[in-house]
N, CA, C and O atoms as a GROMACS GRO file, in nm:
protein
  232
    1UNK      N    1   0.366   0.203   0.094
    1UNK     CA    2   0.471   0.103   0.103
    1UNK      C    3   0.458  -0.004  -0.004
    1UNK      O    4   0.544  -0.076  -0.056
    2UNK      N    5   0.355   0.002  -0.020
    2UNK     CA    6   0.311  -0.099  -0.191
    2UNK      C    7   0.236  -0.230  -0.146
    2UNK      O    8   0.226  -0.334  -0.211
    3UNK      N    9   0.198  -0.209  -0.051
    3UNK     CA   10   0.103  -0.396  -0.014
    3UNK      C   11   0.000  -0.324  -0.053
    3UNK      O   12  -0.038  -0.213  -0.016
    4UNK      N   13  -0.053  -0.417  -0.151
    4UNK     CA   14  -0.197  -0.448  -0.216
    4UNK      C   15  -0.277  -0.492  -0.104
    4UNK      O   16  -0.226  -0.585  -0.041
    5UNK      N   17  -0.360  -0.460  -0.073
    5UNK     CA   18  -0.496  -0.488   0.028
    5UNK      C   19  -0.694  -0.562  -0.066
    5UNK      O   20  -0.770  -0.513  -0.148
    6UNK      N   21  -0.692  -0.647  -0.013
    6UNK     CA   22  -0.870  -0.695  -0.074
    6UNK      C   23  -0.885  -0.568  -0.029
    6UNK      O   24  -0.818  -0.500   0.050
    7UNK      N   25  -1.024  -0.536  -0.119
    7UNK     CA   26  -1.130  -0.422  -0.087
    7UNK      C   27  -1.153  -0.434   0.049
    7UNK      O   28  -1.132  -0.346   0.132
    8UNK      N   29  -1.220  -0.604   0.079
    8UNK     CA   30  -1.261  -0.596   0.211
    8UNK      C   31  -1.209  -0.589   0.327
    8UNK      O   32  -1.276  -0.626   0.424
    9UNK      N   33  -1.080  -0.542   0.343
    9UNK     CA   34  -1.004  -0.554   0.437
    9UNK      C   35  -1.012  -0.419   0.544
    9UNK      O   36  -0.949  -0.332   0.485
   10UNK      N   37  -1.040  -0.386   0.621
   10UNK     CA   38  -1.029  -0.282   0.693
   10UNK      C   39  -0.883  -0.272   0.772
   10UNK      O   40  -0.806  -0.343   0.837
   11UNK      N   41  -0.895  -0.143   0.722
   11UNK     CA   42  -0.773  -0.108   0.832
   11UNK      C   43  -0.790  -0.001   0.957
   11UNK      O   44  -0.871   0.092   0.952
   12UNK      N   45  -0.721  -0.022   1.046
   12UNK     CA   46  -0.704   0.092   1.147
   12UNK      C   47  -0.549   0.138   1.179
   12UNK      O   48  -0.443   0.076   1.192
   13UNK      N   49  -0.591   0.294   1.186
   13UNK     CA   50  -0.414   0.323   1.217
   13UNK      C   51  -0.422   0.398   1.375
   13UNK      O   52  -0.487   0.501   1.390
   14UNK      N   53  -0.347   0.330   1.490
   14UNK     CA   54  -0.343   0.402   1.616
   14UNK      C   55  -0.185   0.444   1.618
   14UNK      O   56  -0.106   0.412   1.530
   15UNK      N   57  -0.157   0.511   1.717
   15UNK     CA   58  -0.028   0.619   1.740
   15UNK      C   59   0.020   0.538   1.836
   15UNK      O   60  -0.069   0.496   1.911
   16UNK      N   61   0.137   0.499   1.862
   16UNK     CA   62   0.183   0.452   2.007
   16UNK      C   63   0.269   0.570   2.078
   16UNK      O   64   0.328   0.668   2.032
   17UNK      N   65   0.252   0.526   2.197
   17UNK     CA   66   0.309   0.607   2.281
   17UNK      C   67   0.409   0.590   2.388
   17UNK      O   68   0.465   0.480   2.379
   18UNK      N   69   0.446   0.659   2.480
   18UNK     CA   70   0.528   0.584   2.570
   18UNK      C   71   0.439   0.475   2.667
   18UNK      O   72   0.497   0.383   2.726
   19UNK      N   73   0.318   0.491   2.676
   19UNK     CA   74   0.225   0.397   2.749
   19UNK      C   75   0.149   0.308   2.678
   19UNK      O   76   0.083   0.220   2.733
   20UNK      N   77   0.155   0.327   2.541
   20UNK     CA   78   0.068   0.207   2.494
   20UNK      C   79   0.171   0.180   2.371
   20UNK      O   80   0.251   0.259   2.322
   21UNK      N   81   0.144   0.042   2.334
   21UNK     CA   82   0.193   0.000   2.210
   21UNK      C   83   0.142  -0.106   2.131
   21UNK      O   84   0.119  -0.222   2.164
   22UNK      N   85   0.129  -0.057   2.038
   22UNK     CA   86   0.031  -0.178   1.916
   22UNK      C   87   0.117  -0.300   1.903
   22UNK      O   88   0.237  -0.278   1.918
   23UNK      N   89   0.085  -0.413   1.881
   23UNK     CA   90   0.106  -0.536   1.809
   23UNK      C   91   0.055  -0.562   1.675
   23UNK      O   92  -0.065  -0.559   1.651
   24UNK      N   93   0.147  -0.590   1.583
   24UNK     CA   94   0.080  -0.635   1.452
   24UNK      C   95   0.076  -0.789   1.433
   24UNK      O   96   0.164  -0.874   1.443
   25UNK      N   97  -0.045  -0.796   1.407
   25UNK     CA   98   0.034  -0.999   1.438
   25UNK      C   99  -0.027  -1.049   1.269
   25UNK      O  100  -0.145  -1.048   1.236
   26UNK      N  101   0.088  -1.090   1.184
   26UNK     CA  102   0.102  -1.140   1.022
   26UNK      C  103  -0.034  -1.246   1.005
   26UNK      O  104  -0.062  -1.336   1.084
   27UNK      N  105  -0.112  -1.208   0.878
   27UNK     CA  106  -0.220  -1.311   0.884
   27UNK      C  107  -0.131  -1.419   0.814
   27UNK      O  108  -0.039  -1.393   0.736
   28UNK      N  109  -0.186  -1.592   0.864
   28UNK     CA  110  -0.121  -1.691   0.825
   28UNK      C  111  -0.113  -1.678   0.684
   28UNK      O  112  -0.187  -1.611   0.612
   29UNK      N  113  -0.034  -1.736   0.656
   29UNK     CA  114  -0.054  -1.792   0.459
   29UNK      C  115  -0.116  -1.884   0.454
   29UNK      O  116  -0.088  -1.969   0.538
   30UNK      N  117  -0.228  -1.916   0.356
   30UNK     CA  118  -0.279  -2.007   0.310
   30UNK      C  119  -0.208  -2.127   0.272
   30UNK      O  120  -0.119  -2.108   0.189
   31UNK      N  121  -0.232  -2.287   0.326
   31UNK     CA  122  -0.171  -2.393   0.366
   31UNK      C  123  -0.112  -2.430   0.452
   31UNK      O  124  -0.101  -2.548   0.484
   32UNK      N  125  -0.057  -2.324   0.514
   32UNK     CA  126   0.028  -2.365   0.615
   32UNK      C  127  -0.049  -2.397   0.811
   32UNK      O  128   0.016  -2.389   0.916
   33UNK      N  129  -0.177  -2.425   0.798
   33UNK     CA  130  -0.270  -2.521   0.917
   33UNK      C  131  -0.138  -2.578   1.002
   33UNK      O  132  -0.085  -2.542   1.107
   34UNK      N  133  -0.110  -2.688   0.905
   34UNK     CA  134  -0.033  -2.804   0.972
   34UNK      C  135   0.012  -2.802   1.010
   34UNK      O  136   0.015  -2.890   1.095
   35UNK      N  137   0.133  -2.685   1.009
   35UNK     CA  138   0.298  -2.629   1.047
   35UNK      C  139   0.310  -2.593   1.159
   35UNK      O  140   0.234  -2.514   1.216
   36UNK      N  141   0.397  -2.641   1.201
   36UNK     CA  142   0.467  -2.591   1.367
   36UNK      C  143   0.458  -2.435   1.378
   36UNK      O  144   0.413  -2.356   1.295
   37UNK      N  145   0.513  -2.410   1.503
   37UNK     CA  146   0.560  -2.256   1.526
   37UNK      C  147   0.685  -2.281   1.500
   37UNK      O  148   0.734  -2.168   1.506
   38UNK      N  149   0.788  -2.367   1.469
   38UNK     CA  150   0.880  -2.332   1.445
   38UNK      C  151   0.917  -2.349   1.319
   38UNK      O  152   1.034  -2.330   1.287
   39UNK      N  153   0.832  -2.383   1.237
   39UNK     CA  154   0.812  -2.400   1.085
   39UNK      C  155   0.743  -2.252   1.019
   39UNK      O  156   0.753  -2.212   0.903
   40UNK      N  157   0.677  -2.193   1.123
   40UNK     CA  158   0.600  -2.065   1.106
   40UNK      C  159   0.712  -1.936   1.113
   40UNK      O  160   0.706  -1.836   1.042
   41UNK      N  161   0.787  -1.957   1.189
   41UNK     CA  162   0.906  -1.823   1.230
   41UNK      C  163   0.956  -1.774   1.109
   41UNK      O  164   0.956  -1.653   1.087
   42UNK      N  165   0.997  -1.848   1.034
   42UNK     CA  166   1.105  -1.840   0.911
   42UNK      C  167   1.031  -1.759   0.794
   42UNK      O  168   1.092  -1.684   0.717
   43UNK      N  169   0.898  -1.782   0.790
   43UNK     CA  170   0.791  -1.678   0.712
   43UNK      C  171   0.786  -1.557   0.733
   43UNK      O  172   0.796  -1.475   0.641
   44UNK      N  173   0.771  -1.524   0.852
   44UNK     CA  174   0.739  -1.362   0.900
   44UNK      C  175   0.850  -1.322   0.919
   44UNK      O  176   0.923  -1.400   0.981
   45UNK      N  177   0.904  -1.202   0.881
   45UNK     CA  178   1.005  -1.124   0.834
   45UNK      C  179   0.948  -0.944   0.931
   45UNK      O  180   0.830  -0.927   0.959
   46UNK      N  181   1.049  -0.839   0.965
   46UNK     CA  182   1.014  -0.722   0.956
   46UNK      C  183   0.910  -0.667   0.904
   46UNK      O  184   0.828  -0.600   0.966
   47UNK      N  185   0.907  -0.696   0.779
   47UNK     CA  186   0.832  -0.603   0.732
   47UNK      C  187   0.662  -0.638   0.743
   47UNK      O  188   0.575  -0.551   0.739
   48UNK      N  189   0.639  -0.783   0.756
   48UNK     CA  190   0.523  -0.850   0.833
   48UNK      C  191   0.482  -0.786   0.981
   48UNK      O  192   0.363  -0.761   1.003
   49UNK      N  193   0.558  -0.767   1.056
   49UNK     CA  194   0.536  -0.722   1.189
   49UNK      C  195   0.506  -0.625   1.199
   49UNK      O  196   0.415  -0.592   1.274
   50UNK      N  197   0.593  -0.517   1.100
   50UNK     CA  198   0.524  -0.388   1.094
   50UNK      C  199   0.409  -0.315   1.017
   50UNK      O  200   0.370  -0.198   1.017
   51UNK      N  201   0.364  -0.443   0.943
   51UNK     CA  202   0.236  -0.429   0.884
   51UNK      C  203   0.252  -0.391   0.738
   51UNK      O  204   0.145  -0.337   0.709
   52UNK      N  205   0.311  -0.391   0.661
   52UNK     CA  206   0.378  -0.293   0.511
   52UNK      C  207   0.357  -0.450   0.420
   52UNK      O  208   0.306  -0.438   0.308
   53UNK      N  209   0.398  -0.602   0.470
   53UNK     CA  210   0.376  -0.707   0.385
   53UNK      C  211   0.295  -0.800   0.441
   53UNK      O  212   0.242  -0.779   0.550
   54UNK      N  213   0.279  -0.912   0.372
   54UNK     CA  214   0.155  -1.051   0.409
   54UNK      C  215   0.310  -1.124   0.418
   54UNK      O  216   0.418  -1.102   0.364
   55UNK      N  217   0.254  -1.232   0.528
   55UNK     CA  218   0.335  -1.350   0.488
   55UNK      C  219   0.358  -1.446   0.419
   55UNK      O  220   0.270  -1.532   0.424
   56UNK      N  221   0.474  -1.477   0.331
   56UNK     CA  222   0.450  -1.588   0.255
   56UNK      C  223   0.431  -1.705   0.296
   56UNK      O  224   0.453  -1.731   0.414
   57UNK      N  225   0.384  -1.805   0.206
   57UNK     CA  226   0.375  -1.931   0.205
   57UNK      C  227   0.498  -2.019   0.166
   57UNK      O  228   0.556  -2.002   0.059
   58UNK      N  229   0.533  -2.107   0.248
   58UNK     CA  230   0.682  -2.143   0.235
   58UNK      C  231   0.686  -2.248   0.067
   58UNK      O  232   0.793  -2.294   0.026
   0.00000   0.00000   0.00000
């Protein structure tokens, strides 16, 4: 999908099913500590959730 990954990053890939289902949850962007959750929403996009991008920094 084209996201660049650090070396050190591990990944895992699980299968969902009709009984289980993964969550991807977007690592923060760097600076953004301070920011609300509703200052945070507008960053994470689709393609964050499904794991393919990082989130930007606003």
């Amino acid at each position: 999908m084209g996201l660049e990954l650090a070396d050190d990053v591990q990944i895992r890939v699980h299968d969902s099913s009709s009984e289980v289902r993964w969550l991807v949850l977007p690592e923060r962007p760097a600076g953004t500590e301070g920011l609300t959750e509703d200052e945070l929403v507008p960053l994470v996009t689709r393609d964050e959730m499904v794991g393919v991008a990082k989130a930007s920094a606003p």
